[in-house]
SEKELUM-664998 format. One line per field, with one value per residue (C-alpha): x, z, y; residue in three letters. Coordinates in steps of 0.001 Angstrom, whole numbers, plus 524288, in hexadecimal, padded with zeros to 5 digits. Example, Ala and Ser with C-alpha at 12.3 -4.5 7.8 and 13.67 -1.06 7.14 Angstrom:
2
X [8300C:83566]
Z [81E78:81BE4]
Y [7EE6C:7FBDC]
code [ALA:SER]
This chain:
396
X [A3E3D:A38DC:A3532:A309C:A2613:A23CE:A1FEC:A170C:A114C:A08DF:A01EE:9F72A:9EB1D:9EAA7:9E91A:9E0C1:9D6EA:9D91C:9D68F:9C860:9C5BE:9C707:9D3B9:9D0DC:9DCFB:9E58C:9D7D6:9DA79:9D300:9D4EC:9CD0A:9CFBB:9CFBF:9C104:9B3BC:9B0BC:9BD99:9C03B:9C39B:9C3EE:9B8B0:9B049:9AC76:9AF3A:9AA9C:9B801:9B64A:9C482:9CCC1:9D38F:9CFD0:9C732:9C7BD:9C47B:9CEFC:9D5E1:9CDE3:9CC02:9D120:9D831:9DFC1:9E419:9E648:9F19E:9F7E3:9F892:9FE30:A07BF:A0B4C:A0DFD:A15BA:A1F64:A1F58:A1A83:A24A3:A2E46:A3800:A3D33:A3A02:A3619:A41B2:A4930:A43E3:A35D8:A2E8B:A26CE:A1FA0:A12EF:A18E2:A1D12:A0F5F:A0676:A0F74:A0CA5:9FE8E:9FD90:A0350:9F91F:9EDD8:9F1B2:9F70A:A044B:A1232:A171A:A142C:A1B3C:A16E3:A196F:A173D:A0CE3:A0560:A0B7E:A1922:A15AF:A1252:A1C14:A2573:A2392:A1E50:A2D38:A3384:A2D61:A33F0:A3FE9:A408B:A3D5E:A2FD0:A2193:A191D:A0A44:9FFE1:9F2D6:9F1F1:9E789:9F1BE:9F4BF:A0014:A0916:A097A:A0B18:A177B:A1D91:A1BD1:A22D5:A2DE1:A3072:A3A72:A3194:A2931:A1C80:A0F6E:A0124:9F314:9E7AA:9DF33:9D948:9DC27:9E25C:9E282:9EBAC:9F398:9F582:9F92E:A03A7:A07F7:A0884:A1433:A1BB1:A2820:A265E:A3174:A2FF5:A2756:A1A05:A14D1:A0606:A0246:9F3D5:9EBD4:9E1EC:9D7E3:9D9D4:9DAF1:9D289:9CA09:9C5DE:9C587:9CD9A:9DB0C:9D72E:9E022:9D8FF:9DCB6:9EAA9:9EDE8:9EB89:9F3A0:9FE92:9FDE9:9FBCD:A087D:A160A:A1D74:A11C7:A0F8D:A0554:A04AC:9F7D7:9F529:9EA3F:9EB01:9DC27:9D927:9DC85:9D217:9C806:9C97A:9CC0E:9CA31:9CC7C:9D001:9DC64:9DC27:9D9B1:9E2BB:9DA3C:9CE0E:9D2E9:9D779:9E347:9EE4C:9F5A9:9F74C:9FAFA:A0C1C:A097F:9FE87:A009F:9F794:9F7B0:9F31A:9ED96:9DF8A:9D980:9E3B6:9E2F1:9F030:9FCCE:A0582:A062F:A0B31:A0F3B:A0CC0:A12E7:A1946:A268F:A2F83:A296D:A2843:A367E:A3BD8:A32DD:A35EB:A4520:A41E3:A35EE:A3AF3:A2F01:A2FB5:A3DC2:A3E30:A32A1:A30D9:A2884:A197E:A1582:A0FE1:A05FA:A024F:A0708:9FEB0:9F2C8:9F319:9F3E1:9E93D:9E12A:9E4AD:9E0C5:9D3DD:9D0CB:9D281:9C9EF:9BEF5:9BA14:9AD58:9B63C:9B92F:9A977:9A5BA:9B0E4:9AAFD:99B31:99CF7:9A4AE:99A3A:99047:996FF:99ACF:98B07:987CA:9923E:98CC5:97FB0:982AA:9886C:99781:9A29A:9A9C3:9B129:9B419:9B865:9B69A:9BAC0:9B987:9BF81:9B42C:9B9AA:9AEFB:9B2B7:9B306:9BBAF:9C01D:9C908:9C4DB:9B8EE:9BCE9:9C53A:9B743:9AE27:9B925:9B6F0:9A83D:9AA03:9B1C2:9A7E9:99AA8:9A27B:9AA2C:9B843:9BCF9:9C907:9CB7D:9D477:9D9E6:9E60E:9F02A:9E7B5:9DDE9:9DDA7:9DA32:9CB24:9C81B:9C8C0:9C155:9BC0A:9C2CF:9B7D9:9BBF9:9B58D:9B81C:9B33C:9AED4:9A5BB:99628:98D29:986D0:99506:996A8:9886F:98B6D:99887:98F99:98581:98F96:99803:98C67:98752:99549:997A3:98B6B:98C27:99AAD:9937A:99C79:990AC:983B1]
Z [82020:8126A:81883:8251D:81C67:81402:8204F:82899:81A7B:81C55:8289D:8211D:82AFE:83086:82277:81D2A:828AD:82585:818DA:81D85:82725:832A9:838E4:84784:84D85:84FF6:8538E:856A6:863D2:8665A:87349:880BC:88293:88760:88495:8789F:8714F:86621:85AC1:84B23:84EAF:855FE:8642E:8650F:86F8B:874E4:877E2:871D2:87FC6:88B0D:892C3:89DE2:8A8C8:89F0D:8A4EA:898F4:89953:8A55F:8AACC:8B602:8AE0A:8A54C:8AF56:8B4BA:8A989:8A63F:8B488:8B281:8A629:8AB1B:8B77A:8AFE4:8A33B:89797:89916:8A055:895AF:8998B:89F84:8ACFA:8B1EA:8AE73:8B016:8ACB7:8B88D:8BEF4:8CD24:8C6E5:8BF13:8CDA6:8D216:8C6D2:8C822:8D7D1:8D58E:8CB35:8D1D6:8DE93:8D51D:8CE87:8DB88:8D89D:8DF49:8D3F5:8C662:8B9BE:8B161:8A2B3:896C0:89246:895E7:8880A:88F78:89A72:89550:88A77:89583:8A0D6:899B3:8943A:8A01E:8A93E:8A418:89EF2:89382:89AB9:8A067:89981:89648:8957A:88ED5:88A6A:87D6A:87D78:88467:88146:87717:88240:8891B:87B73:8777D:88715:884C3:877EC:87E70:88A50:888A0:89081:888DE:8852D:884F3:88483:88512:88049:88554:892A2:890A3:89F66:89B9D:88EB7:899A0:8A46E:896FA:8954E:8A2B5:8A289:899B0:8A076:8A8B1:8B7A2:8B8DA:8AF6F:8B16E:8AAB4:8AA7F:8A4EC:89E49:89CD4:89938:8A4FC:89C45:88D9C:886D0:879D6:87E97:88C52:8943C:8A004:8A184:8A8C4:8B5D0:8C088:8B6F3:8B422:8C243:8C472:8BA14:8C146:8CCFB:8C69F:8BE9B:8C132:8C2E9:8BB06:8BB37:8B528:8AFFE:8AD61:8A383:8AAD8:89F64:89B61:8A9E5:8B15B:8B44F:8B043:8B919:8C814:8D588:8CF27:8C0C1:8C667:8BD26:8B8BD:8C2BF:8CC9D:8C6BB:8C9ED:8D64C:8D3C1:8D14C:8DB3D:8D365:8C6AB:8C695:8BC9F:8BA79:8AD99:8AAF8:8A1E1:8A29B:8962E:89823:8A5B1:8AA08:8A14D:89C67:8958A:89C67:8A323:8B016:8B53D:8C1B1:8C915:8D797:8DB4A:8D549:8C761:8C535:8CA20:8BF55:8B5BA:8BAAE:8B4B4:8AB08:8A400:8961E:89374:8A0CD:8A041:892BC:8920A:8943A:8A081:89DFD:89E22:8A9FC:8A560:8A170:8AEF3:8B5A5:8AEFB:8B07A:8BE2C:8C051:8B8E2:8C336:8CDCF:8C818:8C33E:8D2E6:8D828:8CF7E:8CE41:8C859:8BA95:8BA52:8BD69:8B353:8AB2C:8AC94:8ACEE:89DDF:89B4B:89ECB:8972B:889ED:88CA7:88E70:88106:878CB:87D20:87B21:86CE0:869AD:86A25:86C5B:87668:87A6C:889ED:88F52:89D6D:89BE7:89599:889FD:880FC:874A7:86979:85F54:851FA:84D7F:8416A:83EA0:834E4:83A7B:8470E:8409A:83ACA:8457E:84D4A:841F6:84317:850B4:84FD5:84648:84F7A:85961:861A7:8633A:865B2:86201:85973:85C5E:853FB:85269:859E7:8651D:86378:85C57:84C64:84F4C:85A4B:855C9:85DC0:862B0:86FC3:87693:88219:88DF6:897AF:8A50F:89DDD:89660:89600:891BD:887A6:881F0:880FD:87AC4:8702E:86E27:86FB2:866D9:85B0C:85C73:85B82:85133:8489F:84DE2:84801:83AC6:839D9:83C77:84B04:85207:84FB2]
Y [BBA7C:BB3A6:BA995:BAD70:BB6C8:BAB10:BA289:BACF0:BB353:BA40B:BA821:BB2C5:BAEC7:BBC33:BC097:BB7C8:BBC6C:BC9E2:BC903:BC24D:BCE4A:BC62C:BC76D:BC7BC:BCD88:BD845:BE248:BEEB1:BF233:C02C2:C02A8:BFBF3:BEBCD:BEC17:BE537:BEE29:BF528:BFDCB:BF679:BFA58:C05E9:BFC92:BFC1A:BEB39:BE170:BDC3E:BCCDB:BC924:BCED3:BC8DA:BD3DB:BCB2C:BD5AB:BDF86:BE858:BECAA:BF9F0:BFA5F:C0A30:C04BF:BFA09:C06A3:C10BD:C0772:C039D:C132C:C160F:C09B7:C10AF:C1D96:C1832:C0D7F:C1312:C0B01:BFE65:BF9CD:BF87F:BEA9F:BDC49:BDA6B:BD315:BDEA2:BEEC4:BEC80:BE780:BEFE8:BF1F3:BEF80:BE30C:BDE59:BE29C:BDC26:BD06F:BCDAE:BD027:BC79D:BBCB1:BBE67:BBE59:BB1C7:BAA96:BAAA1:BAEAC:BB75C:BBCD6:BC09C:BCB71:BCB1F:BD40B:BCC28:BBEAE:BB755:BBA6F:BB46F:BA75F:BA681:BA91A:BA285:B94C9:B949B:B9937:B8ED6:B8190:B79A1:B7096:B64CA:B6BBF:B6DC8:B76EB:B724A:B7B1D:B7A8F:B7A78:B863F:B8E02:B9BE0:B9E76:BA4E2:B973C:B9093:B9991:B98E4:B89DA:B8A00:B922B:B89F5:B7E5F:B7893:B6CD2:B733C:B6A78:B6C89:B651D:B6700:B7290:B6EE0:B61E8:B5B61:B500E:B5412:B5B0B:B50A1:B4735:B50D6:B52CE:B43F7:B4375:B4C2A:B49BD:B4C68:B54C1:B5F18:B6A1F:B6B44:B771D:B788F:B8508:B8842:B9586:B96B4:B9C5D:B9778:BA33F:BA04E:B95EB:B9B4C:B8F9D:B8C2C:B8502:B77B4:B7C11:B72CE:B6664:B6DB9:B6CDA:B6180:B5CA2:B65B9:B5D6F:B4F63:B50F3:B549F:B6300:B6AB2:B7773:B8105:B8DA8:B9391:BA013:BA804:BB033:BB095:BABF4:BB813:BC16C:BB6C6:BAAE2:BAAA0:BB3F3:BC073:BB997:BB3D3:BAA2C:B9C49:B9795:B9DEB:B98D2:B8C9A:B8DD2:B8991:B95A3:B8E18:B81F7:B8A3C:B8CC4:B992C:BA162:BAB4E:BB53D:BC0D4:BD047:BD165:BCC5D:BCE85:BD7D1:BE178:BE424:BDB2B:BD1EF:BC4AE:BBF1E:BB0EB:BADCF:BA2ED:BA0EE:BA852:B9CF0:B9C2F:BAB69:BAE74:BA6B9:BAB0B:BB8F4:BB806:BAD00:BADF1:BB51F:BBC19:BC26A:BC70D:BCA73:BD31D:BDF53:BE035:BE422:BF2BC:BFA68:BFE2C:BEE6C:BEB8F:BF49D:BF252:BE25D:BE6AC:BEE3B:BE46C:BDB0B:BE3EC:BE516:BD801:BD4B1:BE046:BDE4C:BD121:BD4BD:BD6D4:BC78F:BC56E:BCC8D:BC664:BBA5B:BBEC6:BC2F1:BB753:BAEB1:BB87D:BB684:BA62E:BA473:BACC8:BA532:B9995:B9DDF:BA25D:B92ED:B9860:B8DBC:B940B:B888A:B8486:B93E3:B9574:BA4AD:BB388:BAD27:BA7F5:BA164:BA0E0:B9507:B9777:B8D02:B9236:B9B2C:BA47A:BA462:BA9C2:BB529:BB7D3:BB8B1:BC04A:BCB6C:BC8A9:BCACC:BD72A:BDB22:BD9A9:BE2FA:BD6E3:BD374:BC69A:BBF59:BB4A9:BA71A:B9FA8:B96BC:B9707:B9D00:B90C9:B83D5:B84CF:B8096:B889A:B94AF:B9D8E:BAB7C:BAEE8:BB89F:BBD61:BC5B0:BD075:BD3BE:BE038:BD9E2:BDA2E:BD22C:BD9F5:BDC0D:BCB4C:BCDA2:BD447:BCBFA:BBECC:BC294:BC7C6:BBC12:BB364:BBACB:BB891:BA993:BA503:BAC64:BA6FE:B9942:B970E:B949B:B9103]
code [UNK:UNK:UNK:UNK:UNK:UNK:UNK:UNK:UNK:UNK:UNK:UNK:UNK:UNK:UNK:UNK:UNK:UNK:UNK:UNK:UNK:UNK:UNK:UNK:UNK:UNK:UNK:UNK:UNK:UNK:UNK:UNK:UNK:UNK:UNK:UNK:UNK:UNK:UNK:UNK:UNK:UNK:UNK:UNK:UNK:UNK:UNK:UNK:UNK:UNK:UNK:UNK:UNK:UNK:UNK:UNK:UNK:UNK:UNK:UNK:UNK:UNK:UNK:UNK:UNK:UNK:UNK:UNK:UNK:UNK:UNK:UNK:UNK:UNK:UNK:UNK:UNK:UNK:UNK:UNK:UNK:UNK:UNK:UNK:UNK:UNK:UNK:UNK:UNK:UNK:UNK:UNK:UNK:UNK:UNK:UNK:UNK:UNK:UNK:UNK:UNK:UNK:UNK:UNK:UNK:UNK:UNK:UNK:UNK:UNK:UNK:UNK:UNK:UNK:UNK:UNK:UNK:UNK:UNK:UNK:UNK:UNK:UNK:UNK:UNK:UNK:UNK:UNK:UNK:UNK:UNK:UNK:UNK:UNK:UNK:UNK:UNK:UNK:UNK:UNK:UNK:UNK:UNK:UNK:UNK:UNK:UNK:UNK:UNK:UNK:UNK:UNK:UNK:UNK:UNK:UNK:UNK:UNK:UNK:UNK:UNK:UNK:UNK:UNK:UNK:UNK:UNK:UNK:UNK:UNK:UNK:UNK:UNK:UNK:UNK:UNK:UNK:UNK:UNK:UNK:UNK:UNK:UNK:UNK:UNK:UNK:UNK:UNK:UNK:UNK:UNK:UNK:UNK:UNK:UNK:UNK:UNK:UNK:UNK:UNK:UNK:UNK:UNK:UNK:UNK:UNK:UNK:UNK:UNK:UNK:UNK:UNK:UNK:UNK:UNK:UNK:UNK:UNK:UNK:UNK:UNK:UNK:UNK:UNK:UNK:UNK:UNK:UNK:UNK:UNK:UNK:UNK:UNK:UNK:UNK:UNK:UNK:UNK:UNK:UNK:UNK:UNK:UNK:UNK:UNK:UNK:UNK:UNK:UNK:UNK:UNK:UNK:UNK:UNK:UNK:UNK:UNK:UNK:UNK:UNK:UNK:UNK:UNK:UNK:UNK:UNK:UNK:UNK:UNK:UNK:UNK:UNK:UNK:UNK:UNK:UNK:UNK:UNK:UNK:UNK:UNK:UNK:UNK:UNK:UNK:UNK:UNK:UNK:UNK:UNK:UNK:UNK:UNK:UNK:UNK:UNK:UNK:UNK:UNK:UNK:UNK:UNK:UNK:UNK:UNK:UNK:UNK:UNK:UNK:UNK:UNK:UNK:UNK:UNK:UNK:UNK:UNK:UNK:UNK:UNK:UNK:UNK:UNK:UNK:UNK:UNK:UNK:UNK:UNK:UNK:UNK:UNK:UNK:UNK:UNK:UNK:UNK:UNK:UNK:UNK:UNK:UNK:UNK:UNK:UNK:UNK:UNK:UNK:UNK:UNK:UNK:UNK:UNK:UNK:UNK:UNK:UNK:UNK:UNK:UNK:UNK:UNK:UNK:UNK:UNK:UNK:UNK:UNK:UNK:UNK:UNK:UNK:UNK:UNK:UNK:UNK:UNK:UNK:UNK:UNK:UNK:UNK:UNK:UNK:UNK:UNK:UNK:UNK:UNK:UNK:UNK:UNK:UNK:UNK:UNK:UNK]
């Protein structure tokens, strides 16, 4: 182990930030995920959660989780292909797949699992796997772990995509990956221009992570896909439970031949224990809600407009986001440990990225919004972000 000490004792970043007061991570929040928490004594803003919906609190989100609990217990004690699937796995799964527009769905323990393994499960050693390379980390690592050949272009770039397609033999399968939503920068996977590169080249397929997108984008925040009108043209559709729905998990959702072989193939589906009940039941009655009131998505989408207009206003660089996701530029790195504890300081939580979750000069602030929100709340956020920006010399 001498030398395995000797090689991680290099990596002292963590404690070099630390040691400055301004090591962002790891906060202890002792209150519910909402638009203000309990944190350290202090009654905090929250601008640094995937919560879009804003259902985490909400009493009906809780009340089934706790009746899930009480009916099945508190696990299931094993994988789903084996004793832990439940009627309310079957249930979420089926409704799932009708809100996305797809045959069948898969449930897993969490959304990582689904993408680092179904990406692997998909294709042979004479296939490829195509990603962008802004993608999330789960589609990174399910590339690496696919015998597949894995490839990439350059964010939103098509015309970097159809060169690669290009070069490609016709017979093996090609199988794009893409976030809908990109889930530090906020702005939209280019899906019109995707598909058409589906149908211009040879035995393509796509596979789009609606991860960010669901509960934001589409009738009734089905998605990206749906935005675009075209769920049809799309071969898999993931999407994840942790953000608008409330809860943890993932699903894949794909037509009846893809998902029965991912059903007793995909590792991280047959090796894993099968997610709890109470998770179950509480993604589930998120989804019933997000469908019977639309005015949650409205509002979603009323305060994310609000705040885009004020960081504009205030001179921010917030980049090209189309969505919730707002990411303010700071483009250095100790700087943007510092005005996260500025932040935290003047009563508001965000969330700092850094490499590998963005490239080495675009280090950012990731501020993100809930259908909870108000105005006065993004106010207040605005105004003490502003205030710390220009002191820090970000902005003019």
């Amino acid at each position: 182990m001498a030398l395995l000490d000797e090689r991680l004792a290099k990596y002292t970043l963590p404690q070099q930030m630390m040691e400055k007061g301004i090591y962002p991570y790891f906060r202890q929040i002792v209150s519910k995920q909402g638009t203000e928490v309990e944190m350290d004594g202090h009654h905090i803003l929250m601008f640094g959660s995937n919560a879009y919906t804003g259902l985490t609190g909400d009493e009906r989100v809780i009340e089934a989780g706790v009746k899930a609990l009480r009916q099945y217990g508190s696990g299931c004690a094993g994988s789903r292909f084996l004793n832990g699937t439940l009627d309310i796995h079957v249930q979420l799964e089926k409704e799932l797949a009708e809100f996305v527009g797809k045959d069948e769905a898969l449930c897993f323990s969490t959304g990582f699992t689904v993408n680092s393994g179904v990406i692997p499960q998909l294709l042979t050693k004479d296939d490829f796997i195509i990603c962008d390379d802004r993608d999330h980390a789960s589609i990174v690592d399910g590339r690496r772990l696919s015998f597949a050949k894995g490839l990439h272009y350059k964010h939103n770039d098509m015309e970097d995509l159809e060169r690669t397609l290009q070069r490609l033999p016709e017979d093996s399968v090609k199988l794009i990956v893409v976030d809908g939503v990109f889930s530090m920068e906020g702005d939209l996977a280019k899906l019109p221009e995707i598909v058409d590169l589906k149908h211009k080249y040879a035995n393509v397929a796509i596979m789009v992570d609606e991860a960010h997108g669901l509960g934001v984008f589409g009738r009734q925040g089905r998605g990206v896909c749906d935005h675009f009108g075209l769920t049809s043209e799309v071969d898999l559709i993931m999407g994840t439970f942790s953000k608008s729905l409330a809860s943890i998990g993932g699903f894949i959702a794909a037509d009846k031949t893809i998902i029965n072989y991912l059903r007793h193939t995909a590792r991280t589906y047959i090796f894993s224990a099968s997610d709890t009940p109470a998770a179950t039941a509480s993604a589930l009655e998120a989804l019933h809600i997000l469908q019977q009131e639309p005015e949650r998505i409205e509002a979603l989408w009323d305060v994310t407009n609000y705040a885009l207009k004020r960081f504009r206003e205030e001179g921010f660089e917030i980049g090209e986001t189309e969505s919730p996701i707002i990411p303010l530029y700071v483009r250095d790195l100790e700087k943007t440990f510092l005005v996260t504890k500025r932040a935290f300081d003047e009563g508001v939580f965000i969330n700092s990225v850094i490499p590998p979750a963005c490239a080495p000069q675009d280090t950012l602030i990731r501020f993100s919004l809930m259908a909870t929100h108000t105005h006065e709340q993004v106010d207040r956020a605005v105004d003490a972000l502003t205030r710390v920006f220009r002191e820090e010399g970000i902005i003019a």
